[in-house]
C-alpha positions, 0 to 999 in steps of 0.5 A: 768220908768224902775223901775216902770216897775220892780214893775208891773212885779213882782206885775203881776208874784206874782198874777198869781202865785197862782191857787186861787187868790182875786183881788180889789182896796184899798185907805187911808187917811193918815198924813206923815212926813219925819223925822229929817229935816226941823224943826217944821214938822206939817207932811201932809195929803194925800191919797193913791190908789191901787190895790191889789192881795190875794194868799191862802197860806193855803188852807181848805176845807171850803170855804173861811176859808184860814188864811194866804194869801200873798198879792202884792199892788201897789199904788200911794201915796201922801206923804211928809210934812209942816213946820212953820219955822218962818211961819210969816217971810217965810210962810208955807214950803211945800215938797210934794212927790208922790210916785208909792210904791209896799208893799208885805204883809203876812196876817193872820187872826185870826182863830181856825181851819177852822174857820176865824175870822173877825180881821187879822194882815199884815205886809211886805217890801215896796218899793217905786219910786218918781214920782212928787217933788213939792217944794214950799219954800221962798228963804230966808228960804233955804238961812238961813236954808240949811246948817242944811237942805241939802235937795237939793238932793232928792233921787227917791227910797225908801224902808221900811216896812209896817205893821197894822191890819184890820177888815172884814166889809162885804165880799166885805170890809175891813177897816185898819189901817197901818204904814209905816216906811222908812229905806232909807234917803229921802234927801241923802246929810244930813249926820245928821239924816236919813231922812226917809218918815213915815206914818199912815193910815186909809184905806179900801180894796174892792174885785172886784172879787174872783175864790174861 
């Protein structure tokens, strides 16, 4: 909880540390898997949902023509992956993790002068804290299976980078396409492989409100 905490702290700080800000909410679709564990991974649909701020770093006389923004998110995101390890003999692995996760994005927008393009590129650390593990397996499975597995330890926080492009619909919408690649084992006792969380999604950012 106190990291949690932490997260929404630093998301409010970086927000208001800016005169002119944008503000709204974003939501994907996206499949994950967590790479170099429990073989024959099909990786999971999901879905994520935020909020987001959008700080000028590069203020023009035109309104609304800034090409270069930092950009904190928090969201809850639905992560983790199937498996079919011999699915007739064990049925459908399931390792299903929610994560409360923090991105801070520089964004750029393509430009020539003041003039802002509709196409803009974002890339940026995320961090990320494990609030729901929902472990749905055959007890035969872990039986056979754990000593290539050693996923009985879960490790609560992650990090990573984000990084992916996007198109200005309407000047309330924006659509994307992003992805997320962990640094930090997800199962920490395999010794193996680095166990890290991966993902691709489509997404869309809707503007609450602007004061610029």
């Amino acid at each position: 909880m106190k990291r949690i905490n932490t997260l929404i702290a630093v998301f409010l700080l970086i927000m208001v540390s800016g005169q002119d800000f944008k503000y709204g909410v974003t939501g994907n679709v996206h499949r994950g898997s967590i790479v170099g564990v429990h073989d024959r991974s099909i990786g999971k649909y999901g879905g994520s949902i935020g909020v987001f701020a959008e700080v000028p770093l590069v203020e023009n006389d035109i309104f609304d023509s800034a090409w270069l923004y930092i950009t904190p998110q928090i969201e809850y995101s639905m992560q983790g992956e199937n498996a079919e390890v011999k699915k007739d003999v064990y049925g459908l692995q399931k390792f299903h993790h929610d994560y409360i996760a923090m991105q801070v994005y520089l964004k750029w927008f393509f430009h020539k002068g003041n003039m802002k393009r509709d196409v803009f590129l974002f890339a940026g650390p995320r961090i990320e804290y494990l609030v729901r593990e929902d472990r749905k397996v055959d007890p035969a499975y872990d039986i056979v299976h754990y000593k290539v597995n050693l996923d009985d330890e879960i490790n609560k926080f992650g990090y990573g980078v984000s990084f992916g492009a996007g198109l200005k619909v309407s000047p309330k919408i924006q659509a994307f396409l992003r992805y997320d690649r962990g640094f930090s084992k997800v199962y920490p006792k395999n010794d193996r492989n680095n166990t890290y969380n991966r993902l691709i999604a489509v997404g869309l950012n809707y503007y609450l409100s602007d004061n610029w």
